[in-house]
N, C-alpha and C positions, 0 to 999 in steps of 0.2 A: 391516592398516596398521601403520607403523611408527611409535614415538612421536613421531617430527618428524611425520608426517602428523597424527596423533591431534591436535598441538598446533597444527597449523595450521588444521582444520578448527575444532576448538574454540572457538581468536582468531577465524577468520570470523563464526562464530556470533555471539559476544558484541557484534561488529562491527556485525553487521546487526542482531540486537535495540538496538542503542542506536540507529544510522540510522532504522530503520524507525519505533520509536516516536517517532522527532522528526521526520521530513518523511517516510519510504517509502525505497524502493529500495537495500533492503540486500542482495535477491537480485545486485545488480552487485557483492557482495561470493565472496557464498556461493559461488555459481555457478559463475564462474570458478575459483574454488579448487578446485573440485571436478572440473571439467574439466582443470586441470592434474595432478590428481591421476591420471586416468585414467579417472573413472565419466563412462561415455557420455552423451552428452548430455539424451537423454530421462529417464533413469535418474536424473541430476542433478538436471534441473529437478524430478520427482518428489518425491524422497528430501528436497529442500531443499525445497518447500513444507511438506509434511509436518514438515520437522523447527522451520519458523517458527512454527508453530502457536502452540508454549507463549509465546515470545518475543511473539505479539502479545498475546495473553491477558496477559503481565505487562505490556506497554505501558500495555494498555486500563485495567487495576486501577490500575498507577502516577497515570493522571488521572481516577481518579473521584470526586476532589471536582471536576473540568471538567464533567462529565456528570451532576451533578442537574441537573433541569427539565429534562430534556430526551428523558425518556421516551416521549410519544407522535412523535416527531421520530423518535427511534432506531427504535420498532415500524414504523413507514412506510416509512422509508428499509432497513434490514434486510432488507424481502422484496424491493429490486431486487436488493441487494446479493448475496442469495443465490441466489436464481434466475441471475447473471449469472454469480455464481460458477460452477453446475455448466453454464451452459454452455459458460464458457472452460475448465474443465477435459474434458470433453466436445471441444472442438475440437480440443485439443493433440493426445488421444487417435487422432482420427479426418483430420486436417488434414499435410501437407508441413510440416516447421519452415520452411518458406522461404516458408509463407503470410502470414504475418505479417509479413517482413522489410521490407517498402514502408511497412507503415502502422505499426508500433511509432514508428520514428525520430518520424512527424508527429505521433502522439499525444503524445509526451514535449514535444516543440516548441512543440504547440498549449496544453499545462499549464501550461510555463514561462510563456510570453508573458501567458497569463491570470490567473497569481499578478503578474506584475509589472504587468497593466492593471488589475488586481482590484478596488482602492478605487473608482475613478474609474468603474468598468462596473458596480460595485456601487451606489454612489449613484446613476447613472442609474437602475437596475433600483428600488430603492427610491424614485425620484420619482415611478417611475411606475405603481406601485403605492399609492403616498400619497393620489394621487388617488381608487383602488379601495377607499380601507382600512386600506391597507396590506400585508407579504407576509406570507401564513401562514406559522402557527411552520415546519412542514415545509421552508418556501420554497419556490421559484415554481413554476411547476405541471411548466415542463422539467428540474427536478431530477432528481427519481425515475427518470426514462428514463436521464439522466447518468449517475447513481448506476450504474444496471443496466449500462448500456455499460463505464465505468471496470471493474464488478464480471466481465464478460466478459474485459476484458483482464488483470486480475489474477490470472483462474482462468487462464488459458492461459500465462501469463508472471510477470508480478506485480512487475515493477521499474520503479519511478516510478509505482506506482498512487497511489502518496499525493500524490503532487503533481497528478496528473488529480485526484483528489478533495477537495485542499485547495483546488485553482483552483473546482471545483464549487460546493464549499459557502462560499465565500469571494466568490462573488457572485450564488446565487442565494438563499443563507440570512441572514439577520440577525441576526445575532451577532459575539461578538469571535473571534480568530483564536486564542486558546488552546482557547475551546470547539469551535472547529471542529477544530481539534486530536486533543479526545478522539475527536471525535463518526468524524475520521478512523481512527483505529486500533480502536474497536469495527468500523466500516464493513470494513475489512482483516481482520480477525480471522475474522469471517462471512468473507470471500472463503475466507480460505486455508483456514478448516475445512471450509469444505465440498469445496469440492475436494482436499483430503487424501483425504476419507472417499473420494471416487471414485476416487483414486489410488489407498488401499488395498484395495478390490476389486478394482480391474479391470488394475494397474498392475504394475509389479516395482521396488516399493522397497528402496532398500538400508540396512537399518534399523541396523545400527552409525552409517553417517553419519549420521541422518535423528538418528540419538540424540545424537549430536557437537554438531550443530548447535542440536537442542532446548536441552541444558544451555548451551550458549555463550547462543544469542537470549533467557532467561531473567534472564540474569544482564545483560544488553545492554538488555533490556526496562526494565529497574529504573534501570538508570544513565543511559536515555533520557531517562526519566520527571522523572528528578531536574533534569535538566539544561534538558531542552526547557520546562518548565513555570516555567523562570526566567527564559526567553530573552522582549524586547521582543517585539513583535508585529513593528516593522519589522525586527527582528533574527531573527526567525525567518523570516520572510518571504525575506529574503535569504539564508537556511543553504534557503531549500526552493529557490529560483533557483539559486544555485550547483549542489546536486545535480542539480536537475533537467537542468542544461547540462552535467555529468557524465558524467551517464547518455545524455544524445543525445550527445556527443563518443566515447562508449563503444560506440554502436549504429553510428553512420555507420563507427568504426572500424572496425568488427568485420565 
């Protein structure tokens, strides 16, 4: 690579660790760059999972005063997340890239719309639980499945999972929308690592990139962390809608 490339993969990086840790979908950063650069596409999508790793791990650490109490939450949610993980990496593996192309666009569509119904389907969902109780800390019993499906498309793809996840847990979980926040980039982090690991067995990384992008998403993680963790609740809300109508304007493009 040449040092314009060096510095432009690098910028992507940094790019997508600040995206990702504040709503998701920085591989609509990474990705692209990388494809313009010449690494084929599988190879791309690879190399860039792998290289977000670190980036969501500094996300995750950036909100962890978001994530006390919320430990048996995390242990629950964690084993869809991962199990979904190595299946959507598993699919990439063995699936047409053009498997996906019908149903990525409506997943992204179907997150948007659900962060922007979120409040209003959330208080339903919590009336109607009030009656029972109330909802377990985990939240509602169709979470965990959610969890696992979002965690399937992450491992296979993984741009705009945080918004599938933030629309998730933003109305079937009872809490504020910063802790869903953290509880989202631990949730991400478990995707991408495990599917890395299967990437690096069975896959062809291209590991100068995959390292470009770790140091960029690292330094991105931190600066996410900073920023997102300031931001209103309706104001993040609306930084996760914009992306997320980003990234479907960027699908249907493409």
């Amino acid at each position: 690579m040449t040092g314009l490339e060096i510095a432009a993969v690098l910028l992507a990086g940094i790019a997508a660790g600040t995206i990702n840790t504040v709503v998701g979908s920085g591989t609509l950063i990474t990705f692209p760059t990388l494809l313009a650069l010449g690494v084929p596409p599988v190879t791309a999508n690879v190399s860039n999972t792998v290289g977000l790793v670190p980036g969501s791990l500094s996300g995750a650490v950036g909100y962890r005063r978001e994530l006390a109490g919320q430990r048996s939450r995390l242990l629950r949610l964690a084993s869809a997340s991962l199990l979904g993980g190595i299946a959507g990496a598993v699919l990439l593996l063995v699936l047409p890239a053009s498997a996906f192309d019908a149903i990525v666009p409506v997943l992204i569509g179907i997150g948007v719309l659900l962060v922007i119904l979120g409040p209003a389907i959330q208080r339903r969902v919590a009336a109607r639980h009030e009656a029972r109780g109330g909802l377990p800390d985990h939240g509602a019993p169709w979470v965990w499945p959610a969890v696992a499906g979002a965690g399937v498309y992450g491992g296979y793809f993984g741009a705009a999972q945080g918004v599938l996840l933030m629309a998730i847990l933003g109305i079937g979980v009872d809490d504020d929308l910063q802790r869903h926040n953290a509880t989202k980039n631990v949730l991400a982090l478990l995707v991408n690592a495990v599917a890395a690991v299967v990437f690096i067995v069975v896959a062809d990384v291209d590991w100068p990139v995959a390292g470009l992008i770790a140091v960029g998403s690292v330094i991105g993680g931190q600066i996410g962390a900073g920023v997102g963790r300031r931001l209103p609740a309706a104001l993040l809300r609306a930084v996760i809608v914009v992306v997320g109508i980003a990234a479907l304007v960027v699908f249907l493009r493409g």
